[in-house]
N, CA and C atoms as an extended XYZ file, in Angstrom:
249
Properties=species:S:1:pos:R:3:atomname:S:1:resname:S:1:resid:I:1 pbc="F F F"
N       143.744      -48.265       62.320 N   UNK     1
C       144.816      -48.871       61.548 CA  UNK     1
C       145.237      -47.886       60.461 C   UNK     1
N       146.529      -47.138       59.950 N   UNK     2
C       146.812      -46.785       59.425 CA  UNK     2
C       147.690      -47.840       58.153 C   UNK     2
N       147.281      -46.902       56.821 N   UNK     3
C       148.096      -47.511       55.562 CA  UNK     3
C       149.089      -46.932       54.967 C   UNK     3
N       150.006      -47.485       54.697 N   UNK     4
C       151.100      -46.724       53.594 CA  UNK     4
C       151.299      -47.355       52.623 C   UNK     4
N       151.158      -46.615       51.712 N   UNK     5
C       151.776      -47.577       50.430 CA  UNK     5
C       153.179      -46.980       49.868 C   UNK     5
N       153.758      -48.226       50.206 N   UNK     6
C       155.505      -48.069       49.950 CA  UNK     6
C       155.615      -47.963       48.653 C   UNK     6
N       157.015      -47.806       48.048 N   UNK     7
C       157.636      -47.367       46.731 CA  UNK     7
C       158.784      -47.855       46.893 C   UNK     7
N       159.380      -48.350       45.291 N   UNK     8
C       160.958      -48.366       45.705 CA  UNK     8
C       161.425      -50.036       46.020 C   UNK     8
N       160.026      -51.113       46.534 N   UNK     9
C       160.390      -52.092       47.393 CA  UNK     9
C       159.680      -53.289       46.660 C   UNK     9
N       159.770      -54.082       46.746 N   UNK    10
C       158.684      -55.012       46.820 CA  UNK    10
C       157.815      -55.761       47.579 C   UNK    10
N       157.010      -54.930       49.236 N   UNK    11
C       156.418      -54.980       49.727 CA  UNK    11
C       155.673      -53.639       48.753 C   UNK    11
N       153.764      -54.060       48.932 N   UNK    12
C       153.283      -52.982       48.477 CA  UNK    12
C       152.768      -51.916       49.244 C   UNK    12
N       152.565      -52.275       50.772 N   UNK    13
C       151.714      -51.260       51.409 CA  UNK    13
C       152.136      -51.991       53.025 C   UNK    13
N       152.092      -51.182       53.631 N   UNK    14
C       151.996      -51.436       55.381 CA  UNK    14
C       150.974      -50.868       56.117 C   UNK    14
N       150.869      -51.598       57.018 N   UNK    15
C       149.799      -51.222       57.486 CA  UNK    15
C       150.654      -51.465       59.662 C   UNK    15
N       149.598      -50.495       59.915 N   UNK    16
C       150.139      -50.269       61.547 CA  UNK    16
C       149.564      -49.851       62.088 C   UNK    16
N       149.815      -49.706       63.718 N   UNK    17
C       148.544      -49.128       64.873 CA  UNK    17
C       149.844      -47.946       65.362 C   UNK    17
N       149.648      -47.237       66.284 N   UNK    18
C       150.625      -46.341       67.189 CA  UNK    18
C       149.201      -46.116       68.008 C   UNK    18
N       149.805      -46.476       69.052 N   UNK    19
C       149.295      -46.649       70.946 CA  UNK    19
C       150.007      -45.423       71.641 C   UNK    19
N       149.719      -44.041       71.481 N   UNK    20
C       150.936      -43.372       72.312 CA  UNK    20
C       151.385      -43.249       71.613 C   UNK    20
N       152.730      -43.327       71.459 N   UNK    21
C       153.904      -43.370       70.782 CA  UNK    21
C       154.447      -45.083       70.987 C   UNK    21
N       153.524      -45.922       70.793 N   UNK    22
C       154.292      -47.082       70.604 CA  UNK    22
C       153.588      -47.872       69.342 C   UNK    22
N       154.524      -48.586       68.701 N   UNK    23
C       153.937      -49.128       67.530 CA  UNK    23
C       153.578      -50.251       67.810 C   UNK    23
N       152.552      -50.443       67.081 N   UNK    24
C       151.413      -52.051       67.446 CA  UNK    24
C       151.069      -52.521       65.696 C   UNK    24
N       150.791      -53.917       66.088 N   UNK    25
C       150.231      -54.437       64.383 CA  UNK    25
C       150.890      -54.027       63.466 C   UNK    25
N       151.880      -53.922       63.280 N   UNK    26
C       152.641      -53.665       61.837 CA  UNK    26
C       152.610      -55.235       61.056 C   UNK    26
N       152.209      -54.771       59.808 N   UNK    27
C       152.101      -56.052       58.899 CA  UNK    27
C       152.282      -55.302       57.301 C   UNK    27
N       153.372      -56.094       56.998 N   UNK    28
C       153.417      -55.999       55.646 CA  UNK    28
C       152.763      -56.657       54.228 C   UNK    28
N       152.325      -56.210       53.617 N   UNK    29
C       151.328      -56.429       52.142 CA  UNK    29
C       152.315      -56.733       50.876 C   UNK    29
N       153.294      -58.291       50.832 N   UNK    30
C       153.959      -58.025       50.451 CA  UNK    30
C       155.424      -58.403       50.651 C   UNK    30
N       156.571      -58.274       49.439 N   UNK    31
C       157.544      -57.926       50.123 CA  UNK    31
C       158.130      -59.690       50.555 C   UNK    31
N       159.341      -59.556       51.231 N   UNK    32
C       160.410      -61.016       51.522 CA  UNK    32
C       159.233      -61.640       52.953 C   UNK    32
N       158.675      -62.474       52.514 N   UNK    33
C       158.060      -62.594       54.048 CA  UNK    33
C       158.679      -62.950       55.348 C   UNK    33
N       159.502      -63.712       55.086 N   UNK    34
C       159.815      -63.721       56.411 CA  UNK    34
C       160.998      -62.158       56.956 C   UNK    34
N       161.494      -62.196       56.319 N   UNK    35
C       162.000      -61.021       56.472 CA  UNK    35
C       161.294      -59.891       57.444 C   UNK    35
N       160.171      -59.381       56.541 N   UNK    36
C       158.928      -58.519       56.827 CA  UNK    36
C       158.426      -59.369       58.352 C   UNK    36
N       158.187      -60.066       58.247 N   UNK    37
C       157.311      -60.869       59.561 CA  UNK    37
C       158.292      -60.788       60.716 C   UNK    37
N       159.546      -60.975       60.446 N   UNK    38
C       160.630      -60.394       61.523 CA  UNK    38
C       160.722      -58.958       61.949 C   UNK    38
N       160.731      -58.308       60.596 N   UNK    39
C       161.054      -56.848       60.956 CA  UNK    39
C       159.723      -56.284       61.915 C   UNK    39
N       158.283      -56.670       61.736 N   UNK    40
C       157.604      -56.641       61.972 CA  UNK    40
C       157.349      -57.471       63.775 C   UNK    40
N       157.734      -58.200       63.846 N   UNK    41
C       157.592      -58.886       64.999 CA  UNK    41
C       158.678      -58.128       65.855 C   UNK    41
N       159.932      -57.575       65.452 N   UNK    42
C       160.626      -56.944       66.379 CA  UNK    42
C       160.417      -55.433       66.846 C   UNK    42
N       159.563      -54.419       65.819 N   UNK    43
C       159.286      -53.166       66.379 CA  UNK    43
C       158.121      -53.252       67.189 C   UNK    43
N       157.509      -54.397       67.029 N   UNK    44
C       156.191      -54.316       67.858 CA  UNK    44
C       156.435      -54.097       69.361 C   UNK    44
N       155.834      -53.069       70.161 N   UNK    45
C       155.868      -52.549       71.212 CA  UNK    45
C       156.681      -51.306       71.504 C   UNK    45
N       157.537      -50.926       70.483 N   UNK    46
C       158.725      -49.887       70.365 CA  UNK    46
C       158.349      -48.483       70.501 C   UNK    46
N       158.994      -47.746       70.849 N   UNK    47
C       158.957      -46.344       70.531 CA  UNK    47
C       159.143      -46.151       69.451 C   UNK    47
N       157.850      -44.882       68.870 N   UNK    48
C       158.246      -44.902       67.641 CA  UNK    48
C       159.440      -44.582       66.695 C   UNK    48
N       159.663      -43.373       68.110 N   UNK    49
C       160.820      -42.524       67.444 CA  UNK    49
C       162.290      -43.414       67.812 C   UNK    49
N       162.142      -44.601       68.246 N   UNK    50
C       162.984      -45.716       68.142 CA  UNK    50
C       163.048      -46.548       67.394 C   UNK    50
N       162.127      -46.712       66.858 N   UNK    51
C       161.887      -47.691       65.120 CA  UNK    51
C       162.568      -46.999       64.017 C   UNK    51
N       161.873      -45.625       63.951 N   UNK    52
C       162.119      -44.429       63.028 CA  UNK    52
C       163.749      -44.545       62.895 C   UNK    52
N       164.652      -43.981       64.205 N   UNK    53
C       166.296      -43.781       64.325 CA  UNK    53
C       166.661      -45.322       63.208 C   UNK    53
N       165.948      -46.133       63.976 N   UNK    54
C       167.067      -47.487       63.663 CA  UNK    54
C       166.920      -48.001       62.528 C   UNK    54
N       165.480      -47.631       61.743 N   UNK    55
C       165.363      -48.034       60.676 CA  UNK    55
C       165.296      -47.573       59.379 C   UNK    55
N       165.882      -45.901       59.765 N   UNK    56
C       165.955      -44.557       58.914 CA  UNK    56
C       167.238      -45.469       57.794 C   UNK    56
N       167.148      -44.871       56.453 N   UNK    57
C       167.896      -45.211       55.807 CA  UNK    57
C       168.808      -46.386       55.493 C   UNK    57
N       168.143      -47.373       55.675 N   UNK    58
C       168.555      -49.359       55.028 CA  UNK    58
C       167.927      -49.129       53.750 C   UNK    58
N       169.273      -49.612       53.322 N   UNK    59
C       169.253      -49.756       51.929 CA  UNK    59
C       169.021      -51.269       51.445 C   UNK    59
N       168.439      -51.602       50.429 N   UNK    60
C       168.305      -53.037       50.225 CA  UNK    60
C       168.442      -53.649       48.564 C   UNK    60
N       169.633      -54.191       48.303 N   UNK    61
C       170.209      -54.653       46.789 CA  UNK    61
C       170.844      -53.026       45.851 C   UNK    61
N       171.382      -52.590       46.647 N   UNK    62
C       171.682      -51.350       46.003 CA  UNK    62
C       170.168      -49.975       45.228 C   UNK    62
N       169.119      -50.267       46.305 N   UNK    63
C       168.003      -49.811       46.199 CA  UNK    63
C       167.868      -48.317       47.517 C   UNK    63
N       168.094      -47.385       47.100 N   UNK    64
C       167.835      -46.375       47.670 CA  UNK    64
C       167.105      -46.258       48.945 C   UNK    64
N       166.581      -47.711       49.389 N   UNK    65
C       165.208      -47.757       50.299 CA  UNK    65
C       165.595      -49.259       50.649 C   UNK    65
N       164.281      -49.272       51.635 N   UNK    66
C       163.848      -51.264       51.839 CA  UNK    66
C       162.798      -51.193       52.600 C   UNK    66
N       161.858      -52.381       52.869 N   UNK    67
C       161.181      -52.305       53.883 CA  UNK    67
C       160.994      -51.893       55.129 C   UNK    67
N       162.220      -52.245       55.530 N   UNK    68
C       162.560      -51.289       56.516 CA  UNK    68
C       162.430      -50.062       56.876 C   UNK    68
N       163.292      -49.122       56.260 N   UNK    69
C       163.077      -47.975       55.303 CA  UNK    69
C       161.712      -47.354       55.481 C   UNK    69
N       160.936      -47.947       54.470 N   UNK    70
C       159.611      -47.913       54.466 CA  UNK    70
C       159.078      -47.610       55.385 C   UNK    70
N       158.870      -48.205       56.151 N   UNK    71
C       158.269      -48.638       57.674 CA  UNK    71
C       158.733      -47.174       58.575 C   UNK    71
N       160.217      -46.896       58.497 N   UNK    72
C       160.407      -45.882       59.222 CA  UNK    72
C       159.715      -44.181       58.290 C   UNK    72
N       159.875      -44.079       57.037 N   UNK    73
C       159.333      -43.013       56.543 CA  UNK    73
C       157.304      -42.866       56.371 C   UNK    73
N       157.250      -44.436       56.664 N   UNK    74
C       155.348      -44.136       57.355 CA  UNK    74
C       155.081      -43.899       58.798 C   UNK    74
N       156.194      -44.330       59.593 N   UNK    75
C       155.942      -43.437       60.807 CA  UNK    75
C       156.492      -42.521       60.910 C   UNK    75
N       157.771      -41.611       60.307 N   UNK    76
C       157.631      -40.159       59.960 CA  UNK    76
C       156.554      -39.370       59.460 C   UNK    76
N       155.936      -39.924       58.763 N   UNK    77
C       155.017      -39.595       57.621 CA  UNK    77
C       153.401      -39.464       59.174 C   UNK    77
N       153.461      -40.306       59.875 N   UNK    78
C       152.162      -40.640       60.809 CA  UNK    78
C       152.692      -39.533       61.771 C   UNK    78
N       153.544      -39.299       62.467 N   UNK    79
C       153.995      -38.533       63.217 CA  UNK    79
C       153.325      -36.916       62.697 C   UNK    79
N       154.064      -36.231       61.393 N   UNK    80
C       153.983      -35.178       60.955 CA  UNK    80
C       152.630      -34.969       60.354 C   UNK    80
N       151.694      -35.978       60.506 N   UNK    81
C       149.987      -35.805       59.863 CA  UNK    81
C       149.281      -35.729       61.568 C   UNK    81
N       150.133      -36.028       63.107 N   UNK    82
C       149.358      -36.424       63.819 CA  UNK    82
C       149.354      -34.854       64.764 C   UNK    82
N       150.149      -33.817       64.140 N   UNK    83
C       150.220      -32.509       64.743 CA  UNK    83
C       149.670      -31.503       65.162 C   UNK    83
């Protein structure tokens, strides 16, 4: 299980599996829940580098970032540590 601790959001940390290149267990620490529990329930099984594209740069309340966001710069972040 990998952790990130987000910035910027009000989720505090995520947490996730990658199978391959597919994302598993994503759960947010945090943050709009249902929101999170959606965003979360829909990348599950995804390519990563298909989560990453779609969820690169969402912005949320005029906030530079979002959970979303988040989520895609910890699997950038998992990708470029897994080299």
């Amino acid at each position: 299980m990998n952790k990130y601790k987000t910035f910027g959001v009000c989720s505090r940390s995520i947490s996730f599996d990658v199978d391959g290149n597919i994302v598993k267990n994503v759960s947010f620490e945090g943050g709009c829940n249902g929101n999170t529990q959606g965003v979360a329930k829909l990348v599950e099984g995804m390519d990563i580098n298909e989560v990453i594209e779609r969820l690169s740069g969402i912005s949320c309340n005029g906030r530079p970032t979002s959970c979303p966001d988040q989520l895609a710069r910890a699997l950038k972040e998992y990708l470029a540590s897994s080299k």
